[in-house]
N, C-alpha and C positions, 0 to 999 in steps of 0.2 A: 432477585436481581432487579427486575421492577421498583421496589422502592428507592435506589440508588436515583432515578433519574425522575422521577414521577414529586414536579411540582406542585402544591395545593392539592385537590383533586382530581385522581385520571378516572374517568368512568371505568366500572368493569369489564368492556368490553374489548372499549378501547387498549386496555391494559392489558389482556390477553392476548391482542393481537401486536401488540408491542414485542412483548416476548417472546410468540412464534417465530415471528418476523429477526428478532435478534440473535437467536437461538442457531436459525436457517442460515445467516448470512456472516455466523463468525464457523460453522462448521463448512459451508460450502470457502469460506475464506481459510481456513485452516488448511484443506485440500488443495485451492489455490495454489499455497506455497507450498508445501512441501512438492508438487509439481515442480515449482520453479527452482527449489534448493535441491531435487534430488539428481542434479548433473556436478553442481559444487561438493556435494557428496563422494559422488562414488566419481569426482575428480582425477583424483591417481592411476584410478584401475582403467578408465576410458582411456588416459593419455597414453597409456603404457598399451592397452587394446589396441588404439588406432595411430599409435605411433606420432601423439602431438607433442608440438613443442608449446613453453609457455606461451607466447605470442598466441599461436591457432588455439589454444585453451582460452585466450581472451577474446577470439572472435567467435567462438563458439558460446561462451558465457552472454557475450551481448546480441548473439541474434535474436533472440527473447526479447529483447529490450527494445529493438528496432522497429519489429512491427506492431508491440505491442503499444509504443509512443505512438506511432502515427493512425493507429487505429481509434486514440481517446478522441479524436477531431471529430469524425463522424459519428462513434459512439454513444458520446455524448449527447447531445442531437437527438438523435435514435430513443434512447433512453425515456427522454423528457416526451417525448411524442408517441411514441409507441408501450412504453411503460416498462418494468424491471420484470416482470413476471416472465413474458415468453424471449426476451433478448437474453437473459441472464442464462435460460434453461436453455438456449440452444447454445449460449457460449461454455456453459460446461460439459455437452457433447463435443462438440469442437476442439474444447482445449484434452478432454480425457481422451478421443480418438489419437491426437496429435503425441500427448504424451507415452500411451502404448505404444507408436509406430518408433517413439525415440529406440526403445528398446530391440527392435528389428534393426538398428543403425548399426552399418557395418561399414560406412565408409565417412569420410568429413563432411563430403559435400549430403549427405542425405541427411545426418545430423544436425548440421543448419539448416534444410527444410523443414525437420520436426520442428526443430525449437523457431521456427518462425511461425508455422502455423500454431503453436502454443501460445505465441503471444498474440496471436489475433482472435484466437477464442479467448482470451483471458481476459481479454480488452474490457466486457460490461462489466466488469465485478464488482470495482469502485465507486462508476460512474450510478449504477443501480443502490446501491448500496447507500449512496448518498442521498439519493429520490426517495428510497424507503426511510429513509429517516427524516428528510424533509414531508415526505404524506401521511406519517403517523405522530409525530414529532410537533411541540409549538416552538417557537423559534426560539425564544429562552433555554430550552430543553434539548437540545442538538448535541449538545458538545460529550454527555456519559454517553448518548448511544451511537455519537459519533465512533469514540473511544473504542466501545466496546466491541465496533465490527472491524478498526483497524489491529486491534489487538489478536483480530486473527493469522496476521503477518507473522510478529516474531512467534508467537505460539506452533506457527505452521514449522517456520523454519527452526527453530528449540529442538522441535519434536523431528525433525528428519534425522540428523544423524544417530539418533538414538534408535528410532524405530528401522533404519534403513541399514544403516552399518553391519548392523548382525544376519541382515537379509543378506545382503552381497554377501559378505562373509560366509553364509549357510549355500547360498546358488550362487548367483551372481548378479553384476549389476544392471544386466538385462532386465530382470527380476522385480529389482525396485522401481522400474518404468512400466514394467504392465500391471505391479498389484497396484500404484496410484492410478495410473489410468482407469482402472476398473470400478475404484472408489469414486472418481468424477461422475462414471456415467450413473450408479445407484443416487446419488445426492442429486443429478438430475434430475431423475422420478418424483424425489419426497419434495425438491424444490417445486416444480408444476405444477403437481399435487398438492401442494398443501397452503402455500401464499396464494393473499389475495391485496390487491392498494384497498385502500378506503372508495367508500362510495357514500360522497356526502347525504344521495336522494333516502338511503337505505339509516340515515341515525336519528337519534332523538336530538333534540336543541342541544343538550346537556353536551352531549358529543360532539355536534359541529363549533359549539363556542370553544370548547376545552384545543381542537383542532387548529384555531383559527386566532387563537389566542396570541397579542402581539402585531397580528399583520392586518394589513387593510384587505377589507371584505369584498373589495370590486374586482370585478369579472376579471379573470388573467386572459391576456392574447394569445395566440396560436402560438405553436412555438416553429419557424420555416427558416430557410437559409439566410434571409437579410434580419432576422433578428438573433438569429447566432452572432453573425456576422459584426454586428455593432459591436458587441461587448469587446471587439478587438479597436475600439472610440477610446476604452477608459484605461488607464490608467493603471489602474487595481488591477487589472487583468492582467496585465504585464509586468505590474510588480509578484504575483503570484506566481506567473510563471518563471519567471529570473531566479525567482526567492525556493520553489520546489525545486527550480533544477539543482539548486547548491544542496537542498537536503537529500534531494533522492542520491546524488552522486556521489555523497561520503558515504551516505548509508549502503547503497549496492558497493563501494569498495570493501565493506566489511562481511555483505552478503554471499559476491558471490568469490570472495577471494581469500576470507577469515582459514576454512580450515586448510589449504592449500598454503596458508601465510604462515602460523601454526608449525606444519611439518615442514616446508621450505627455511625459511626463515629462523625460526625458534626449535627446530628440530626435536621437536614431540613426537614419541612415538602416538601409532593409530589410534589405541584406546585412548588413552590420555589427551588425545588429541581432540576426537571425536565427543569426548565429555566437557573439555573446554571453550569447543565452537557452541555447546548447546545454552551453557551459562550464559552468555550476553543476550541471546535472544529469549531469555523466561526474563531476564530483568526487562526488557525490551515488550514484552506480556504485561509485566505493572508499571509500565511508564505511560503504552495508550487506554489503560483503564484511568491510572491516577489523573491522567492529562485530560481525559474528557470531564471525567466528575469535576477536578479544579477551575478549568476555564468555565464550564454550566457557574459555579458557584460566583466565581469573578463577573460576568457577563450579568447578571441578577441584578450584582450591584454598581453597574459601570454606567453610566450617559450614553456609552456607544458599544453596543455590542461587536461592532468589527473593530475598532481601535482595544478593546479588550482581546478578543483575541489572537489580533494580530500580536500584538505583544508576547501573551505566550507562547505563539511561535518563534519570535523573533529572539527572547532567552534560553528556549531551549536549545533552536542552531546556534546561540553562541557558547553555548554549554559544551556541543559536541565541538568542537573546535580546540576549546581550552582542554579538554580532557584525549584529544587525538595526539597531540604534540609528543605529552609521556606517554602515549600508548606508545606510538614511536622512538622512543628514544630511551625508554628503560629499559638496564640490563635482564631484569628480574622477570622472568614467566608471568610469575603470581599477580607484580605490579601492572604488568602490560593486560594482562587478563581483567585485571579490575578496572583499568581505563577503559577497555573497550567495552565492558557492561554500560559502565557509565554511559558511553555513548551511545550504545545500544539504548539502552533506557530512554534517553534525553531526544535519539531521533526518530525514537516510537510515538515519544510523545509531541514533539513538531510534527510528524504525520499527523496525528490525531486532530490534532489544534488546526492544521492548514484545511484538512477536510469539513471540519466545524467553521471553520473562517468561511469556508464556500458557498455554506449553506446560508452564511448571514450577508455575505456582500453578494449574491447574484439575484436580479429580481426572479421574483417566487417560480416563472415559469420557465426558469433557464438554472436550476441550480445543476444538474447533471451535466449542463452542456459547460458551466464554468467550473467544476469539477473535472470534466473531460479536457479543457483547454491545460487548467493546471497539470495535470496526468501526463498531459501530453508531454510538456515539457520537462515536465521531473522525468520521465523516462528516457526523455534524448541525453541526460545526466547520467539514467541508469544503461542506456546503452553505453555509454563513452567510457564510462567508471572500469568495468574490466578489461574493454581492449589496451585502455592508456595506463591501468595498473599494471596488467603484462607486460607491458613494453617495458615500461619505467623499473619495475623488478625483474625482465630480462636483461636491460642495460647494464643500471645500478643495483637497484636494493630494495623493499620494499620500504624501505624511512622516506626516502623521498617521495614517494607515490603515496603514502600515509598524509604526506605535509602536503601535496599539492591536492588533496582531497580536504584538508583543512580549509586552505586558502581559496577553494571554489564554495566552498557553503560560509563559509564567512562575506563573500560579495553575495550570495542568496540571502542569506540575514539582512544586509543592507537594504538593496530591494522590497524585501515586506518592510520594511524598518519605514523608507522615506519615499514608497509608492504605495501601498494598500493608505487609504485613509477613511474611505467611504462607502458606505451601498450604493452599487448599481443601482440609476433608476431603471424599473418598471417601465416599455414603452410599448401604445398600441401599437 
């Protein structure tokens, strides 16, 4: 795996600790999600459990989304100051505690408490995620291990209904909430345990040049409230966040609405169902591997590393767009099926790429906190995405809620298109 991303020479050591470090943060991200996919899952059986209508299945889908946006604010922040190691490790006690209790949930209103405090432990994942790849990572070299720890999203969700379906089905969907919960809190252990950041005092030259490589060598400032605070001065920062909300909003209409869309909608039975929700998220698996290797490769040869990346976010959200339309609008299972891989694919790989853009437009001691802002705002897309799809396919139909999940990531594509242009500067 290491060779994929490793420019010129990585030192050995360094390169071993690449790989723990990527290893750790696509398996604690795999766990992540199927956390977050295993209420879209066993969908049917809770509704019919707790006697919900579509509409309260779509406020229950987004209170995940709710706190888990407004948590990237501080977050972020957090991350860059305090470091990924022990924030990370207490967000995955937090989110595994919260995802067990889902399973205790016997009423609406407690269900919405679990999945809020899910999304508040869940909160570092990204924001960490981002910092470790910025602390071992040179700036050229971001975007495959960018890749490789978003590609633990669709992987996670791929793998739910497959792994989970047959659980409910064998107990029940209680079941699926405490055996992920229990998997959160051992990944915390091996996480505390076993990550460590770089520590420039402790390498040889060879090490801190290969580290350093790309950026300028003077002293980074603190990182406190009035330097968070500026980055909301620029520009970029607000074209990213405009531009994540339109991706995370089409992509969470697929995430947490696809197999409930499926059996609703296209009237699949379970099995068949459950093996058709997992197809778009394995493509969705090689689209943030392909997308981080391709844009590394682009960016090597480009003048500006964030106008090269921007870019390839900005064709993949128009990708998912042109290909949501016939997802909507074909008669054909098989057709609809294949469009929404596609987009699945296409919005794996605009995650990938927007997370790799973060780490090149935020100056060096603020990349998690501009990571966290962007988060932020893709998930007020990802909260909004399933309460407004339930409505819209309680009303009408799911075509229309298909097409106005187009038409909000097609104004996100504009945004990065003709506000991201430059790196944040650096400021004491």
């Amino acid at each position: 795996m290491t060779t994929m991303f490793a420019n010129q020479a990585t030192p050995p050591r360094i390169r071993r600790s690449q790989t723990l470090a990527l290893i750790l943060l696509v398996v604690c991200g795999v766990i992540n999600y199927l956390d977050r996919a295993t209420l879209a899952v066993a969908n049917e059986y809770i509704r019919a459990d707790l006697g919900l209508s579509l509409g309260q299945m779509g406020l229950l889908l987004s209170a995940f989304s709710w706190s888990y946006a407004l948590c990237q604010l501080p977050v972020g922040a957090l991350v860059d100051k305090v470091g990924p190691r022990w924030l990370l490790g207490a967000g995955l006690v937090i989110w595994s505690l919260a995802q067990a209790a889902g399973g205790f949930a016997s009423t609406f209103g407690w269900f919405v408490l679990a999945r809020i405090v899910l999304g508040i432990g869940e909160a570092p994942q990204f924001p960490a995620a981002a910092r470790v790849v910025t602390n071992w990572f040179p700036l050229r070299s971001r975007g495959t291990p960018t890749g490789i720890f978003n590609s633990a999203s669709p992987l996670g969700v791929a793998l739910a209904p497959i792994c989970l379906t047959p659980l409910i089905v064998a107990t029940s969907w209680h079941w699926a909430f405490f055996v992920t919960g229990a998997m959160g809190l051992v990944a915390a252990v091996v996480w505390v345990a076993l990550y460590r950041d770089p520590v420039r005092a402790d390498m040889n030259a060879e090490e801190r040049a290969y580290l350093e490589m790309d950026e300028s060598t003077t002293a980074k400032p603190k990182v406190d409230f009035a330097a968070w605070r500026a980055l909301f001065r620029y520009r970029a920062t607000w074209g990213m966040m405009f531009g994540f909300f339109g991706s995370v909003y089409l992509n969470w209409v697929y995430l947490t609405w696809l197999p409930g869309y499926l059996r609703t909608e296209r009237n699949m039975d379970l099995a068949y169902a459950g093996i058709a929700a997992s197809i778009p998220f394995f493509c969705g698996f090689a689209g943030a591997l392909i997308a981080g290797w391709a844009s590394d490769r682009v960016t090597r040869g480009a003048a500006s590393p964030v106008v090269a990346r921007r870019n390839a976010v900005v064709a993949a959200m128009l990708g998912m767009v042109v290909f949501t339309i016939p997802a909507a609008l074909v008669e054909s299972n098989v057709l609809a099926v294949a469009c929404i891989s596609i987009v699945i694919f296409l919005a794996n790989a605009s995650s990938a790429c927007s997370w790799s853009l973060a780490t090149v437009t935020a100056p060096p001691s603020r990349v998690a906190s501009l990571g966290g802002i962007q988060n932020f705002a893709g998930f007020l897309g990802g909260a909004l995405a399933p309460v407004l799809t339930g409505y819209i396919a309680q009303t009408w139909s799911f075509v229309p809620a298909l097409l106005t999940g187009a038409a909000i990531a097609f104004g996100g594509a504009m945004s990065y298109l003709f506000l991201v242009k430059k790196p944040i500067p650096e400021h004491a």
